[in-house]
KOLSE-786846 format. One line per 2 residues: their letters; for each residue x, y, z of N, C-alpha, C, O. Coordinates in nm, 2 decimals. Layout:
A> X Y Z X Y Z X Y Z X Y Z | ...
***
This chain:
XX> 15.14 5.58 15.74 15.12 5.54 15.61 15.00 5.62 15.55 14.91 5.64 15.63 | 15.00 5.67 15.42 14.90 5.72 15.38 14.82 5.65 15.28 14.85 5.57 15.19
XX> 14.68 5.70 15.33 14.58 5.56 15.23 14.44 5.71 15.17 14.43 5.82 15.21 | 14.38 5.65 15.08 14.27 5.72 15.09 14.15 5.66 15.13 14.09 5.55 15.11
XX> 14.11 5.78 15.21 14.02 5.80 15.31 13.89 5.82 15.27 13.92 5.90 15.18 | 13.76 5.81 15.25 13.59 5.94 15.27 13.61 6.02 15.36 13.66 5.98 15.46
XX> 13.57 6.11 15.34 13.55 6.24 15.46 13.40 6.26 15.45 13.33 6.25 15.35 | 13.37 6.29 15.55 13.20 6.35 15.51 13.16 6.48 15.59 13.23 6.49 15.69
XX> 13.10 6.57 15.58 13.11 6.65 15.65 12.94 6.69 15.70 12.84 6.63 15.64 | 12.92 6.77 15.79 12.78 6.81 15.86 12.65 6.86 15.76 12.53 6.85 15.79
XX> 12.71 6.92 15.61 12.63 6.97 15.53 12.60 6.81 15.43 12.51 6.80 15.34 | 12.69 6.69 15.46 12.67 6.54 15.36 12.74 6.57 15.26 12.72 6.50 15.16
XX> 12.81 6.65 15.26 12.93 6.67 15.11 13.01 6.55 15.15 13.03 6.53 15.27 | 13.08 6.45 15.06 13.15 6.34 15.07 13.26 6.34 15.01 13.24 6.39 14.90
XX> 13.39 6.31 15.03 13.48 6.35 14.94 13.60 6.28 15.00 13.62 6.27 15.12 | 13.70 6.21 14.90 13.81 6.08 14.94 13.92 6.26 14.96 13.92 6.37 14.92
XX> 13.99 6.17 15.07 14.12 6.24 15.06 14.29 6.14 15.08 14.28 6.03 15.12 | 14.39 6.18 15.05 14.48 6.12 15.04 14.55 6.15 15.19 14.57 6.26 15.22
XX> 14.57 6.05 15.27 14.58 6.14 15.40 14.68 6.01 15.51 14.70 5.89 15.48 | 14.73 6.09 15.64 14.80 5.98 15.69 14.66 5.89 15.77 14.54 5.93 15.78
XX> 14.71 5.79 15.79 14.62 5.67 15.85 14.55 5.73 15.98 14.44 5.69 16.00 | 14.62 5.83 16.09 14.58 5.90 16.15 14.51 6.03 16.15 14.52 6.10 16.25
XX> 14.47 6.04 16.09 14.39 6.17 16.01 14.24 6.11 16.04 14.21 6.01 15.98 | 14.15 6.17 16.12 14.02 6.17 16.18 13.95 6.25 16.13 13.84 6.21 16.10
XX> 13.98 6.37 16.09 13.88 6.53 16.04 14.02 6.61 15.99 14.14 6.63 16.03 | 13.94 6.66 15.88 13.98 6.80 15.83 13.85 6.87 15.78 13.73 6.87 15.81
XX> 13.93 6.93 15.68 13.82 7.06 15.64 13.75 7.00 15.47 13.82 6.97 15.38 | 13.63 6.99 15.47 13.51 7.00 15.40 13.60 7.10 15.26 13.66 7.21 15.29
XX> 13.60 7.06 15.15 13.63 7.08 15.00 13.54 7.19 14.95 13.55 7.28 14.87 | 13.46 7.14 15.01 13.30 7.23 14.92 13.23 7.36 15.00 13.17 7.46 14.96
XX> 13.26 7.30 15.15 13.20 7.42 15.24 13.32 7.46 15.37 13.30 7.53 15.47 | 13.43 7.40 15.33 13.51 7.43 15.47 13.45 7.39 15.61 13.50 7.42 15.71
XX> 13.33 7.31 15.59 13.34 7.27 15.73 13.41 7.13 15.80 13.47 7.05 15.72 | 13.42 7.11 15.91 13.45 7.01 16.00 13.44 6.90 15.91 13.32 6.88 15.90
XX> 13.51 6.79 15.82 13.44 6.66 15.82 13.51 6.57 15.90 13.62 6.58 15.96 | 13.42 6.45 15.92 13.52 6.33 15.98 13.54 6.21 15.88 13.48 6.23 15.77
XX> 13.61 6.09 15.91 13.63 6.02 15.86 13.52 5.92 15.87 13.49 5.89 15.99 | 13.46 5.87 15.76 13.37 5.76 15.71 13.36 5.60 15.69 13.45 5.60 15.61
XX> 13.34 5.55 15.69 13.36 5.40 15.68 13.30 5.42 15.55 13.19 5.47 15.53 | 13.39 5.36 15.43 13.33 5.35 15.29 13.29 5.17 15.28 13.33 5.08 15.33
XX> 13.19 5.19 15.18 13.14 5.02 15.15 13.24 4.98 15.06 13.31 5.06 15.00 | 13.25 4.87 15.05 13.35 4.75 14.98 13.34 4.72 14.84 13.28 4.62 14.81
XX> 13.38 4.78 14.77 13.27 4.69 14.64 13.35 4.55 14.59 13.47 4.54 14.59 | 13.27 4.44 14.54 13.34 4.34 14.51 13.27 4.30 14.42 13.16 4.34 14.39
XX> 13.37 4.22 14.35 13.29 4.11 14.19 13.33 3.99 14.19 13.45 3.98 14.22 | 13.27 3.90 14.18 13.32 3.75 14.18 13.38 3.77 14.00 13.34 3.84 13.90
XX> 13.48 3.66 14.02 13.53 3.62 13.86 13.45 3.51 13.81 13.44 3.39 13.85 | 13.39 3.59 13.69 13.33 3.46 13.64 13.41 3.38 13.54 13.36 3.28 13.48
XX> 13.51 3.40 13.54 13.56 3.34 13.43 13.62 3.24 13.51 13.58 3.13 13.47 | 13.70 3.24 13.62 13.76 3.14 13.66 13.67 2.95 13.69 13.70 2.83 13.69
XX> 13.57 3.01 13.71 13.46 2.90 13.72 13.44 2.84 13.85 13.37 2.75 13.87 | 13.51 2.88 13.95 13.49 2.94 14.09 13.32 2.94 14.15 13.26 2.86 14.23
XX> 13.28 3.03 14.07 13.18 3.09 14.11 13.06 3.05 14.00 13.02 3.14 13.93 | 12.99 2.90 13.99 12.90 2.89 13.90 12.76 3.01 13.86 12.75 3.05 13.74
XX> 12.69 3.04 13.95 12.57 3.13 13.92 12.67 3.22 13.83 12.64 3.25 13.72 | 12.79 3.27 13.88 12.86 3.46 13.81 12.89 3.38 13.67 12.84 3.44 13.57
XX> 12.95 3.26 13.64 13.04 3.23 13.52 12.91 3.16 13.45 12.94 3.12 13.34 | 12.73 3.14 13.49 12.69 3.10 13.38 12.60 3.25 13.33 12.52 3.26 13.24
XX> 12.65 3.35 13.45 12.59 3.47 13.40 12.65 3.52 13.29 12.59 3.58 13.20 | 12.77 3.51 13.30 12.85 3.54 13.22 12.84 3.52 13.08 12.82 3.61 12.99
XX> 12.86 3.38 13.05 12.84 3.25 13.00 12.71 3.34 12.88 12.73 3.37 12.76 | 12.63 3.36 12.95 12.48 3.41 12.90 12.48 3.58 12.84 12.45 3.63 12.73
XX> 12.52 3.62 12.92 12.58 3.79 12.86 12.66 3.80 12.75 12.66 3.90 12.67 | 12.74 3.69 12.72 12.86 3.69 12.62 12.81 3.61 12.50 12.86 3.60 12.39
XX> 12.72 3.57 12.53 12.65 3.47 12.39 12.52 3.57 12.37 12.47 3.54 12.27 | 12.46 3.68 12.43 12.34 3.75 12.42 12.45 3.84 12.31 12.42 3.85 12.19
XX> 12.56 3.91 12.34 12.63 3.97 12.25 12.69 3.93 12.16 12.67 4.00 12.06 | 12.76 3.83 12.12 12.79 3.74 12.04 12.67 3.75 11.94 12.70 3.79 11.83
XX> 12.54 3.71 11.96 12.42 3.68 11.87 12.35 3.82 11.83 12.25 3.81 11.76 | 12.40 3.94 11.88 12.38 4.09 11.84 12.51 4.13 11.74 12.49 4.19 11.64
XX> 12.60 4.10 11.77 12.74 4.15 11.64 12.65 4.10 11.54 12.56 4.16 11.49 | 12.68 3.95 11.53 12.66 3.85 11.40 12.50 3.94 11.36 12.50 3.95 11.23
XX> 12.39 3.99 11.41 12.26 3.99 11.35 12.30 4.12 11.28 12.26 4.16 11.17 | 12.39 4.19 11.38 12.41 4.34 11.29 12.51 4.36 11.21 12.52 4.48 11.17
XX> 12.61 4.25 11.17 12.66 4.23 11.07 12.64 4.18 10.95 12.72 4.14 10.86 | 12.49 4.17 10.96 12.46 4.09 10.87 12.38 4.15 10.76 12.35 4.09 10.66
***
Protein backbone atom coordinates (compact mmCIF):
# COMPACT_ATOMS: atom_id res chain seq x y z
CA UNK A 1 0.00 0.00 0.00
CA UNK A 2 1.35 3.39 -0.61
CA UNK A 3 1.09 6.18 2.06
CA UNK A 4 3.16 9.29 2.48
CA UNK A 5 6.12 9.03 4.31
CA UNK A 6 9.13 12.04 5.90
CA UNK A 7 12.33 11.15 4.65
CA UNK A 8 15.19 12.83 6.30
CA UNK A 9 18.50 12.67 5.16
CA UNK A 10 22.32 13.07 6.83
CA UNK A 11 22.57 16.91 5.67
CA UNK A 12 18.56 17.39 7.85
CA UNK A 13 16.87 18.15 4.53
CA UNK A 14 13.18 16.69 5.27
CA UNK A 15 10.94 15.89 2.65
CA UNK A 16 7.26 13.65 2.46
CA UNK A 17 7.43 11.11 -0.25
CA UNK A 18 4.54 9.11 -1.81
CA UNK A 19 5.98 5.63 -1.43
CA UNK A 20 5.10 1.79 -0.79
CA UNK A 21 4.74 1.04 3.01
CA UNK A 22 8.04 -0.85 2.61
CA UNK A 23 10.21 1.77 1.48
CA UNK A 24 12.97 2.53 4.40
CA UNK A 25 15.50 4.96 2.32
CA UNK A 26 15.86 6.52 -0.78
CA UNK A 27 17.57 9.40 -2.28
CA UNK A 28 17.59 13.04 -0.62
CA UNK A 29 15.54 15.67 -3.22
CA UNK A 30 17.93 18.37 -2.43
CA UNK A 31 21.37 16.65 -2.10
CA UNK A 32 20.89 13.08 -3.40
CA UNK A 33 21.97 11.66 -0.31
CA UNK A 34 20.83 8.48 1.59
CA UNK A 35 17.57 9.47 3.55
CA UNK A 36 15.63 7.24 5.85
CA UNK A 37 12.32 7.10 6.91
CA UNK A 38 11.24 9.39 9.95
CA UNK A 39 8.59 9.15 12.43
CA UNK A 40 6.49 12.45 11.78
CA UNK A 41 4.49 14.22 14.82
CA UNK A 42 0.62 13.93 14.86
CA UNK A 43 -1.03 17.00 14.70
CA UNK A 44 -4.53 17.16 16.31
CA UNK A 45 -7.36 19.77 17.20
CA UNK A 46 -10.10 19.14 19.51
CA UNK A 47 -13.68 20.26 18.05
CA UNK A 48 -14.83 22.99 19.77
CA UNK A 49 -17.90 23.15 18.47
CA UNK A 50 -19.20 19.95 19.34
CA UNK A 51 -19.03 20.81 23.14
CA UNK A 52 -17.11 17.66 23.82
CA UNK A 53 -14.26 19.49 24.83
CA UNK A 54 -15.30 22.46 27.29
CA UNK A 55 -11.85 24.54 27.85
CA UNK A 56 -11.55 24.33 23.33
CA UNK A 57 -15.54 25.28 22.90
CA UNK A 58 -15.29 28.19 25.52
CA UNK A 59 -12.10 29.09 23.69
CA UNK A 60 -13.85 29.27 20.95
CA UNK A 61 -16.86 30.65 22.32
CA UNK A 62 -14.39 33.73 23.17
CA UNK A 63 -12.42 34.09 19.77
CA UNK A 64 -15.79 34.27 17.96
CA UNK A 65 -17.36 36.99 20.14
CA UNK A 66 -13.69 38.93 20.21
CA UNK A 67 -14.41 38.98 16.26
CA UNK A 68 -17.93 39.49 16.17
CA UNK A 69 -17.29 42.80 18.42
CA UNK A 70 -14.41 43.90 15.73
CA UNK A 71 -16.82 43.60 12.40
CA UNK A 72 -19.66 45.50 14.19
CA UNK A 73 -16.86 48.39 15.64
CA UNK A 74 -15.44 48.58 12.01
CA UNK A 75 -18.62 48.77 10.48
CA UNK A 76 -19.53 51.33 12.15
Amino acid sequence: MRRIFDFQCSANHIFEAFVDSECREMDCRVCNEAAVRIISPVRNMLDPISGSFPGATMKWARDRERKISKERRSAE
